[in-house]
LUMBA-656081 format. One line per field, with one value per residue (C-alpha): residue in one letter; x, y, z. Coordinates in nm, 3 decimals, padded with zeros to 5 digits. Example, Ala and Ser with C-alpha at 12.3 -4.5 7.8 and 13.67 -1.06 7.14 Angstrom:
# LUMBA-656081
code: (A / S) $
px: (01.230 / 01.367) $
py: (-00.450 / -00.106) $
pz: (00.780 / 00.714) $
//
This chain:
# LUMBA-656081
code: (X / X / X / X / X / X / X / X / X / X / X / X / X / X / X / X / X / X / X / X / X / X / X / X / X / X / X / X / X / X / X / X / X / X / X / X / X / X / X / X / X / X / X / X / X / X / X / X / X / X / X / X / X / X / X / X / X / X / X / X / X / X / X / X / X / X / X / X / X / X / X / X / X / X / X / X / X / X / X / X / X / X / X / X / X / X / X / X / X / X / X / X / X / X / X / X / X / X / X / X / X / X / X / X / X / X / X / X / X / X / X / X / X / X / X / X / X / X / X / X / X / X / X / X / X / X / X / X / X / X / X / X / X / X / X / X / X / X / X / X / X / X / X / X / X / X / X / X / X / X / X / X / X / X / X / X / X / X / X / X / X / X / X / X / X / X / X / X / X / X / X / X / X / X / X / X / X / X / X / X / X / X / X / X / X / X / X / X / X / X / X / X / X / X / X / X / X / X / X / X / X / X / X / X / X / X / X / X / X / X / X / X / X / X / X / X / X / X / X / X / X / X / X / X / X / X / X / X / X / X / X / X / X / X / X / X / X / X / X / X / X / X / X / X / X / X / X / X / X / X / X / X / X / X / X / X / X / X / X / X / X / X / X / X / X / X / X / X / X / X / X / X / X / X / X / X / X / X / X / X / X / X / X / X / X / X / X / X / X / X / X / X / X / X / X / X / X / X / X / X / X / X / X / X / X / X / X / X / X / X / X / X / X / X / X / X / X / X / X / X / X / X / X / X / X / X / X / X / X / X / X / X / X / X / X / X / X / X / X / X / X / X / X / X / X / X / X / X / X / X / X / X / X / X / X / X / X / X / X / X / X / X / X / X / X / X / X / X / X / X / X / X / X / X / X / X / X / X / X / X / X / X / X / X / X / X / X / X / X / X / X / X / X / X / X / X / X / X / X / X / X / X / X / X / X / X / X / X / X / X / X / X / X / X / X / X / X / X / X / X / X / X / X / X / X / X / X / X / X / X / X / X / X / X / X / X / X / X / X / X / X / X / X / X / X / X / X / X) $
px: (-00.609 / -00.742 / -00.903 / -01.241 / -01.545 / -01.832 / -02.223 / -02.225 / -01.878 / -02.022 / -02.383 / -02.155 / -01.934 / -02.287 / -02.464 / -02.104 / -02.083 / -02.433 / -02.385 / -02.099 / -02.217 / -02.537 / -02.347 / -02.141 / -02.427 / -02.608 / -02.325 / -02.187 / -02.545 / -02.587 / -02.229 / -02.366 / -02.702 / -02.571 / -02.318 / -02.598 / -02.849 / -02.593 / -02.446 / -02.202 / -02.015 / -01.946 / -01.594 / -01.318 / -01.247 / -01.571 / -01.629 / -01.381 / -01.505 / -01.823 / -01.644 / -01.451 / -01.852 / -01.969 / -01.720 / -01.767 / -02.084 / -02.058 / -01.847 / -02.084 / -02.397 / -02.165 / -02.154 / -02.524 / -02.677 / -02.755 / -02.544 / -02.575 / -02.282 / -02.063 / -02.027 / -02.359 / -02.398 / -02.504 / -02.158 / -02.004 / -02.155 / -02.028 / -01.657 / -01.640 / -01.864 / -01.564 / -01.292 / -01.399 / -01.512 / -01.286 / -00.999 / -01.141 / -01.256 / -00.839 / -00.754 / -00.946 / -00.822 / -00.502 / -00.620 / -00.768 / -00.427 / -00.238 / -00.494 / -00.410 / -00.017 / -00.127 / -00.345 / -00.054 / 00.213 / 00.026 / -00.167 / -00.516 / -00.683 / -00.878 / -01.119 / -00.839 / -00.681 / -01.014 / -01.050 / -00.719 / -00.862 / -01.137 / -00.914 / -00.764 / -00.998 / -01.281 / -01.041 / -00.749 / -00.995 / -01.172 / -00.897 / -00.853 / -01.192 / -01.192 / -00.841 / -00.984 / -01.273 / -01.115 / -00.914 / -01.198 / -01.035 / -01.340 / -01.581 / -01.583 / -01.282 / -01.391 / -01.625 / -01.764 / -01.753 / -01.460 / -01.136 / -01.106 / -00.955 / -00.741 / -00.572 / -00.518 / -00.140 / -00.368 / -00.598 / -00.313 / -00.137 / -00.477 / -00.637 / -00.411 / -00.048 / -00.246 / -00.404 / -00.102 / 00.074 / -00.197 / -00.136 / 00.227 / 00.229 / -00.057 / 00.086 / 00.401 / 00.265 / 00.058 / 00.358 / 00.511 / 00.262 / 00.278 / 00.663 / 00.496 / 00.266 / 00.573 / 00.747 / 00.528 / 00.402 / 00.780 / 00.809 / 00.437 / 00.627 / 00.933 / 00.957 / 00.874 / 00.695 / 00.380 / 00.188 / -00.190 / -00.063 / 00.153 / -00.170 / -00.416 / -00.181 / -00.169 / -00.518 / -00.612 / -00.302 / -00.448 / -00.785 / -00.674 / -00.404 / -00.627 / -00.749 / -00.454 / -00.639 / -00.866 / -00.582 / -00.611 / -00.954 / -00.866 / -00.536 / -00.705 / -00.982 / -00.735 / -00.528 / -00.727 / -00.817 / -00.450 / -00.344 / -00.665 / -00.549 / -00.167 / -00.246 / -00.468 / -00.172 / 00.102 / -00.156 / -00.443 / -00.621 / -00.919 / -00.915 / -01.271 / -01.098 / -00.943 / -01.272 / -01.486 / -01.231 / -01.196 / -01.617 / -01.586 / -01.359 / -01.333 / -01.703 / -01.679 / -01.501 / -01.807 / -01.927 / -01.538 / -01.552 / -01.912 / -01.819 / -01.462 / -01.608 / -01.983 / -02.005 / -01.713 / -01.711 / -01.973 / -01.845 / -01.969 / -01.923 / -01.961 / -02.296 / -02.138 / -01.837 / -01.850 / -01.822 / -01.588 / -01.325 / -01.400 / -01.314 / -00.971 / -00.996 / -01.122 / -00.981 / -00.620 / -00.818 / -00.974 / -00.636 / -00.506 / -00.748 / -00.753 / -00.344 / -00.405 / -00.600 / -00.396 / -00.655 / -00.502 / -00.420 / -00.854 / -00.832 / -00.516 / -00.667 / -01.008 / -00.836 / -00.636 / -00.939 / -01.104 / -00.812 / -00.782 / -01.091 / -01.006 / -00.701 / -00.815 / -00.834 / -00.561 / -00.302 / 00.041 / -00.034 / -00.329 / -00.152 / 00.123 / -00.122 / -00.359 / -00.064 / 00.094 / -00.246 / -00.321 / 00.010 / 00.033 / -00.310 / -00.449 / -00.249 / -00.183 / 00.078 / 00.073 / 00.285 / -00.032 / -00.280 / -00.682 / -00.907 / -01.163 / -01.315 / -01.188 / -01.362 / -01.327 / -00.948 / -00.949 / -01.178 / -00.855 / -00.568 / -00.733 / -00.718 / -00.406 / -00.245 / -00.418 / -00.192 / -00.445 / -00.793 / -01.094 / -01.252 / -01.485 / -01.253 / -01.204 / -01.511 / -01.611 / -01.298 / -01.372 / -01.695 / -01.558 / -01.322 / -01.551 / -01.737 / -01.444 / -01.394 / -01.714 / -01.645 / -01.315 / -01.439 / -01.724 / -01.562 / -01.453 / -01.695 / -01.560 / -01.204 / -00.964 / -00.905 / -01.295 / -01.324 / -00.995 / -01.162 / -01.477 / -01.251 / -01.041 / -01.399 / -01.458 / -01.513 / -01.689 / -02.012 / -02.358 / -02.611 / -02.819 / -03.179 / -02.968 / -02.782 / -03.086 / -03.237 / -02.972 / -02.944 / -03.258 / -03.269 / -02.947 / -03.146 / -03.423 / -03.261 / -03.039 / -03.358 / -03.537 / -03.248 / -03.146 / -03.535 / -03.510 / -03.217 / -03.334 / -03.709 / -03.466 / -03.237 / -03.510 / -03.710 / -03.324 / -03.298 / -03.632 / -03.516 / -03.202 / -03.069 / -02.783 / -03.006 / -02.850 / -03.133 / -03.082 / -02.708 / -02.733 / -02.427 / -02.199 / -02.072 / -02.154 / -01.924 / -01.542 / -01.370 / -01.450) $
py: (-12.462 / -12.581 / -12.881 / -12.867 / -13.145 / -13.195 / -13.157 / -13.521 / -13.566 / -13.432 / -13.649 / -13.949 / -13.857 / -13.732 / -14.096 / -14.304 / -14.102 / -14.154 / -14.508 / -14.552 / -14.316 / -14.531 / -14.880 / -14.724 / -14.572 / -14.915 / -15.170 / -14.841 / -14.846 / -15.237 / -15.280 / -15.020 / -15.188 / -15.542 / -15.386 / -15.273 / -15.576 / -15.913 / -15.868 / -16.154 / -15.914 / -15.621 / -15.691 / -15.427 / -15.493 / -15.486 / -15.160 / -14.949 / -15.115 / -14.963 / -14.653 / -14.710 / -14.738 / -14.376 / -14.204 / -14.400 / -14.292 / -13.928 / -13.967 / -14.139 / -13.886 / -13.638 / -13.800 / -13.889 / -13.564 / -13.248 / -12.977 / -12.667 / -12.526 / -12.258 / -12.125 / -12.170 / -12.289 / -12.711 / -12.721 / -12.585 / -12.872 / -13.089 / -12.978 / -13.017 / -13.360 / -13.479 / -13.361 / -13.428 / -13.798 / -13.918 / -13.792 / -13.950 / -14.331 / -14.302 / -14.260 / -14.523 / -14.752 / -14.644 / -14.710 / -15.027 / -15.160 / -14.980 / -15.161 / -15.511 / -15.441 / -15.296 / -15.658 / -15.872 / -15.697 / -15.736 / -15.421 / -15.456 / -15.090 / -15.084 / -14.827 / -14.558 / -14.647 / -14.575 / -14.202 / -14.158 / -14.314 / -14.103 / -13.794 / -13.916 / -14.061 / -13.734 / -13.451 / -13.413 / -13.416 / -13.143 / -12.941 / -12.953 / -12.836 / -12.580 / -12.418 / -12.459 / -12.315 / -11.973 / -11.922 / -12.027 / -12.317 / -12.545 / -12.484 / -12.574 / -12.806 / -12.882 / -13.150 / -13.156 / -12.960 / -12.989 / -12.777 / -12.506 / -12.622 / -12.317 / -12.483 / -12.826 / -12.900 / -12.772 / -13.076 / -13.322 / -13.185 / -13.208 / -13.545 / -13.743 / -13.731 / -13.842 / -14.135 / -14.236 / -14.217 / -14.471 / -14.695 / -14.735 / -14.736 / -14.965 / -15.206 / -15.201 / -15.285 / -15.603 / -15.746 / -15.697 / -15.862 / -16.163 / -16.162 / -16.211 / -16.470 / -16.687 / -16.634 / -16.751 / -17.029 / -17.176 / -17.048 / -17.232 / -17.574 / -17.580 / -17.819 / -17.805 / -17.447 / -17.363 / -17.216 / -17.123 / -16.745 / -16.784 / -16.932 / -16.694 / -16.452 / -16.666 / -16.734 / -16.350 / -16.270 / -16.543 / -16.403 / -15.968 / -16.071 / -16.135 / -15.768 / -15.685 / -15.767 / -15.485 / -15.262 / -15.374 / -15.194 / -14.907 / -14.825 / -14.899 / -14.597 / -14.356 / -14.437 / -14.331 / -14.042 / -13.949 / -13.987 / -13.775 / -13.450 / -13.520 / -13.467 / -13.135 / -13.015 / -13.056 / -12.988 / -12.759 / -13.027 / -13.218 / -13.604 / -13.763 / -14.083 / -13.996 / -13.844 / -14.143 / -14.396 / -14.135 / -14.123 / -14.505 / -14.635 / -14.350 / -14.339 / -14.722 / -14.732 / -14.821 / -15.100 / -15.220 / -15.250 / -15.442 / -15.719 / -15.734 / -15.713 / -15.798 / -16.109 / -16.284 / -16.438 / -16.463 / -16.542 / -16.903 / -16.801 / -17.134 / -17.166 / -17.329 / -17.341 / -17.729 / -17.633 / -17.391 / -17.631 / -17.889 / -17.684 / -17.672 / -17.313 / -17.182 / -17.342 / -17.166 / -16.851 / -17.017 / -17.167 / -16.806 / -16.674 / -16.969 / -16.916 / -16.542 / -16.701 / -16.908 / -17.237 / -17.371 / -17.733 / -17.756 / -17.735 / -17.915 / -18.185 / -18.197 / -18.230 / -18.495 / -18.759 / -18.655 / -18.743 / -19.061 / -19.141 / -19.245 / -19.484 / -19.861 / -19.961 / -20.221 / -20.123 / -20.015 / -19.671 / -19.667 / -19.744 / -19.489 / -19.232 / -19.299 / -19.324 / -19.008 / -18.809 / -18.949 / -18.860 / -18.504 / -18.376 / -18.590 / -18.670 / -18.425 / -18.180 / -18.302 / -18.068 / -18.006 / -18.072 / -18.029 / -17.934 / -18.194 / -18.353 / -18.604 / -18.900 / -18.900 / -18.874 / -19.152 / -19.375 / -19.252 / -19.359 / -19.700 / -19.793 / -19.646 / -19.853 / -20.183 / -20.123 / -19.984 / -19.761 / -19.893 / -19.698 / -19.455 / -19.434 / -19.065 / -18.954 / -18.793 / -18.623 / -18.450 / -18.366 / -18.181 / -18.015 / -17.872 / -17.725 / -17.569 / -17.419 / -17.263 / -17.117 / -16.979 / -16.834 / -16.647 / -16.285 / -16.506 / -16.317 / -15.968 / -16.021 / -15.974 / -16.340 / -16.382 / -16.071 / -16.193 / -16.545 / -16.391 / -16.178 / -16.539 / -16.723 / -16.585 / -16.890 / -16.973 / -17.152 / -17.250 / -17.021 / -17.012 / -16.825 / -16.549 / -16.499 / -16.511 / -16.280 / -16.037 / -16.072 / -16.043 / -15.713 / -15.581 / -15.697 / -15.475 / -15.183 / -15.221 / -15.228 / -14.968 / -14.706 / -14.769 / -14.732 / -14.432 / -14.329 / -14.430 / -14.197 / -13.914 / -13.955 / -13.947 / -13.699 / -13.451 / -13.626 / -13.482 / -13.092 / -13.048 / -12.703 / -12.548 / -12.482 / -12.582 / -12.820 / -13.042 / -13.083 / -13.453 / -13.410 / -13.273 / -12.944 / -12.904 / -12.549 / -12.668 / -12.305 / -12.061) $
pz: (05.777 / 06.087 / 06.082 / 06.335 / 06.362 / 06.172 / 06.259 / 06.174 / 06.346 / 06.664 / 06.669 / 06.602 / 06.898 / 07.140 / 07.032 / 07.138 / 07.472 / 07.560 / 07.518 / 07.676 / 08.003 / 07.956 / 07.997 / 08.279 / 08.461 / 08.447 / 08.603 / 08.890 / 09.052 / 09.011 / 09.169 / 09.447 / 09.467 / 09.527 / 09.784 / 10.004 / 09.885 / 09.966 / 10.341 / 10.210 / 09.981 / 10.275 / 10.288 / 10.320 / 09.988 / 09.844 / 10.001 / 09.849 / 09.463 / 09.627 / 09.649 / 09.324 / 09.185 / 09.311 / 09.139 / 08.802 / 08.844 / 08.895 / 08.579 / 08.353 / 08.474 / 08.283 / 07.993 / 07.960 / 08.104 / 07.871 / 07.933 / 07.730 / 07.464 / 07.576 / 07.872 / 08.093 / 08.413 / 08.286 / 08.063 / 08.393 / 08.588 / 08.364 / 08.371 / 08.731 / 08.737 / 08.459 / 08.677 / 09.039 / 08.936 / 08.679 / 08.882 / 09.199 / 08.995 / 08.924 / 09.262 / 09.394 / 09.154 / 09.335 / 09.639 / 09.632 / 09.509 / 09.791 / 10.035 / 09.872 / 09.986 / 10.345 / 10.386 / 10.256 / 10.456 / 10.763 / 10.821 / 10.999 / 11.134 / 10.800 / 10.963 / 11.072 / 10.702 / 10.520 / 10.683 / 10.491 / 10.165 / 10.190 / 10.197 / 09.913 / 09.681 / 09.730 / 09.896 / 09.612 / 09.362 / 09.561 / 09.580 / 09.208 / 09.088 / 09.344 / 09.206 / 08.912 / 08.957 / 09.095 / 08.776 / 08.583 / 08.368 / 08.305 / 07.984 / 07.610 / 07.594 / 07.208 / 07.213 / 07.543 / 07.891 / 08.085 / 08.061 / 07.809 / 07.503 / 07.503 / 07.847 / 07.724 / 07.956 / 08.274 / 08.169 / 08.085 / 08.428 / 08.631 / 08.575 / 08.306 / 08.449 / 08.834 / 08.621 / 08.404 / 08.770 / 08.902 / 08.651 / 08.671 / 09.115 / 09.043 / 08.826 / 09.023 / 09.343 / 09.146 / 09.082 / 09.428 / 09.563 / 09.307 / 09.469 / 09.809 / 09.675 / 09.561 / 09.830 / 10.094 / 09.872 / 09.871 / 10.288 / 10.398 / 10.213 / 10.458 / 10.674 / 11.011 / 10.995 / 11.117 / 10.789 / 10.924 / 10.922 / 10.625 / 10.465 / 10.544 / 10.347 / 10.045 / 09.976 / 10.080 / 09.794 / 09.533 / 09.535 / 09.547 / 09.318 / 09.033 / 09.043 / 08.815 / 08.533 / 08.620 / 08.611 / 08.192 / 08.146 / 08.322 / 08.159 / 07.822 / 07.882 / 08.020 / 07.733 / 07.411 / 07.607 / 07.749 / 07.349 / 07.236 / 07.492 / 07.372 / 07.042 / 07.098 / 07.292 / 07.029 / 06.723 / 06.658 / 06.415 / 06.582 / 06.454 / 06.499 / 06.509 / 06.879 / 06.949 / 06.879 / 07.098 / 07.340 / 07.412 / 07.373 / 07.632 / 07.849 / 07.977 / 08.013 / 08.359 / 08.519 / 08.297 / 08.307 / 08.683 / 08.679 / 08.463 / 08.672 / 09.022 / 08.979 / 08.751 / 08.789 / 09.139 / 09.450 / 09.818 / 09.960 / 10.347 / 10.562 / 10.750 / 11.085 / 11.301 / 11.189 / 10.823 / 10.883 / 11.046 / 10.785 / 10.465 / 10.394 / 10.217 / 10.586 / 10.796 / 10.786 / 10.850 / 11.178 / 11.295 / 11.286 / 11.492 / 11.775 / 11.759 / 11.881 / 12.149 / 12.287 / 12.206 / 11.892 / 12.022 / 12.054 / 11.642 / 11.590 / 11.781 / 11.624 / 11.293 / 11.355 / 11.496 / 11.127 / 10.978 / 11.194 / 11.099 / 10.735 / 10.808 / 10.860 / 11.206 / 11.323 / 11.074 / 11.178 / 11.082 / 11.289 / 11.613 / 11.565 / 11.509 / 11.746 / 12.039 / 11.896 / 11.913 / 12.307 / 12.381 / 12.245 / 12.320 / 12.618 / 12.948 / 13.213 / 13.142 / 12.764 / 12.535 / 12.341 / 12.650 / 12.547 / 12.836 / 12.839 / 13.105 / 13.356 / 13.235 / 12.867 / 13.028 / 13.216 / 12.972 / 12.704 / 12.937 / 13.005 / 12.612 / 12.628 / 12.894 / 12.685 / 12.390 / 12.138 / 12.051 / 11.911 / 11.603 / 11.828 / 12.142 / 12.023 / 11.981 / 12.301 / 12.331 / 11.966 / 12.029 / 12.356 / 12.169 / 11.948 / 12.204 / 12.342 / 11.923 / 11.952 / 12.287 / 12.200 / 11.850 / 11.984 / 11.842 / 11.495 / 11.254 / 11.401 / 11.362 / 11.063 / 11.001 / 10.917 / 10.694 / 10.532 / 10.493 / 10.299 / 10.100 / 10.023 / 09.940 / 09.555 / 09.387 / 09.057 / 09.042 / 08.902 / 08.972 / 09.264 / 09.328 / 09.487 / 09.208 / 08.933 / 09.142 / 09.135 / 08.759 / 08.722 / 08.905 / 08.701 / 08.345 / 08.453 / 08.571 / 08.250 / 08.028 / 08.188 / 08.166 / 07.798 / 07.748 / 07.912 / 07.706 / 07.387 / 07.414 / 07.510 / 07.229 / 06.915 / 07.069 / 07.056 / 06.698 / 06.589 / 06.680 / 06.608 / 06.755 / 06.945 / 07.263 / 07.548 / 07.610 / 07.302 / 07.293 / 07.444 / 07.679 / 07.420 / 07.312 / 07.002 / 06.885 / 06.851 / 06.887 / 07.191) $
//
């Protein structure tokens, strides 16, 4: 005997997926919201989570909306919201780890690279739903609208062998890149080696490196529900147990990705050229950007007066640093010559030729230089070094007003939709029928 779900069996499962879609549908649009809200998070990055968001999206409207049993038209708009979106949320999981190896290994055209993620992440699952539409696969797949149960290995083959092949490329290229990471770590420490590139690699790879863990939720959803279409394959039976975790962590890839992208971290871009020269988690990405061109001695320089600045004046130390910075950075035809004017030169080579510098003989010469920085960085905040700094600059903190008030926004978005929810839910509790109106989302017939 054939063992099909309850009436009670199928409410339980309609009330979990509901939920579920609910939670997902509430942190995909904050995630898009903030995205459009906070110029500070517009990274290349943050963009394709944006993307990443849509598609969870498009999923969890499928779980929450009411289509109708059988084989109408809403249960069809279902089947293909389930495939085209969950298949696409998988495939920019994929992506977004792909992009974290391009970045690390050097690659920087992220605008002719995100035509092809676009043809990836929206046009393969197009391709599916519209094959599948033609043979007409998608309909009652026993507890909800997708594809016919009577086709479950064209389901598995469709949407859970891409995802279980997402995982695995995904996880692989995490560690990869934690290779990298040690690797440059241990080649930025040799001696005598110029690390501002090397550097602007690692703290780009220490911040996209800890989107692995993200990789966690996501294999967890696809898994119950991978296990759940296995066993419908290989068996007629229907367990409610595989059911109920199915509707429980698959719908959740939304809400996953909110708390793992949204909550955890907030860029703190600097506010001046000063403040970017002066923090030691920007300045690499600065360095690399003066080195392409061509002014890198103007930095070098300014950062060795600041330094200067905290060894006592008169000491041994003092003097040898002092001579070594005049003599690097300040003559004519100096291996590390700054172009300042002929003055603060001359005013220079005259402590110089006395045998020693006073506490402030620098100054000028710094404050030169950093009007030469600001010059030469004029196209800073539109080149890949900057975009890789903000992408570097997640950092934990105490909240600020522009946080609250993005919290704030989330909280009431969050209780105005599972008000919304809730209303819809007891008024479908109060007439219980098989209309296609009051099915909540679910199908509620097991057997075509």
């Amino acid at each position: 005997m054939v063992t099909v779900l309850s009436a009670p069996q199928i409410d339980v499962i309609r009330l979990l997926a509901c939920l579920s879609g609910s939670l997902s549908v509430f942190g995909s649009v904050s995630l898009v919201i903030s995205f459009f809200l906070f110029k500070e998070l517009r990274t290349h990055s943050s963009k394709l989570v944006m993307y990443l968001s849509l598609a969870d999206l498009g999923e969890a409207v499928a779980w929450v909306l009411s289509p109708a049993s059988g084989m109408t038209y809403p249960c069809y708009v279902q089947g293909y919201f389930e495939q085209f979106f969950g298949l696409s949320g998988c495939l920019w999981q994929l992506i977004i780890s792909t992009h974290i190896l391009q970045v690390n290994m050097g690659a920087q055209r992220f605008r002719r690279q995100e035509l092809i993620y676009h043809a990836v992440g929206w046009g393969i699952p197009a391709i599916t739903i519209a094959a599948g539409g033609s043979y007409d696969i998608f309909g009652n797949s026993g507890a909800w609208c997708w594809v016919k149960s009577k086709y479950p290995l064209i389901g598995i083959l469709i949407l859970y062998l891409p995802a279980l092949l997402a995982i695995v490329i995904s996880g692989g290229i995490y560690i990869h890149v934690a290779i990298l990471l040690r690797k440059g770590k241990n080649k930025a420490r040799s001696a005598n080696y110029d690390a501002s590139e090397e550097l602007v690699k690692i703290h780009s790879m220490k911040i996209q490196l800890r989107t692995r863990i993200y990789i966690i939720p996501f294999a967890l959803g696809w898994f119950f529900g991978f296990i759940n279409r296995l066993h419908n394959l290989l068996r007629p039976d229907r367990l409610a147990i595989l059911f109920y975790l199915h509707v429980i962590f698959f719908p959740l890839q939304g809400f996953w990705n909110f708390l793992m992208y949204g909550l955890t971290e907030r860029i703190v871009a600097p506010q001046s050229m000063e403040e970017t020269i002066t923090r030691t988690d920007t300045r690499p990405f600065l360095s690399a950007f003066l080195e392409k061109q061509f002014s890198k001695e103007n930095l070098d320089f300014w950062v060795l007066v600041e330094r200067l600045k905290i060894i006592p004046v008169g000491t041994e130390e003092w003097k040898e640093q002092s001579t070594l910075i005049y003599e690097q950075y300040i003559p004519l035809k100096a291996p590390n010559e700054v172009n300042i004017n002929g003055e603060t030169k001359e005013a220079l080579a005259a402590k110089y030729s006395q045998g020693g510098f006073d506490e402030e003989d620098f100054d000028p010469a710094q404050k030169e230089v950093m009007q030469l920085i600001k010059v030469n960085t004029i196209g800073f905040e539109q080149s890949e070094q900057y975009h890789g700094m903000l992408e570097s600059l997640h950092v934990k903190e105490a909240m600020t007003g522009q946080i609250q008030g993005r919290l704030l926004l989330l909280a009431l978005l969050q209780f105005r939709l599972f008000r919304t929810f809730g209303k819809l839910f007891q008024k479908k509790k109060q007439k219980p029928t098989l209309a296609p109106e009051n099915t909540g989302g679910i199908i509620l017939q097991v057997n075509e």
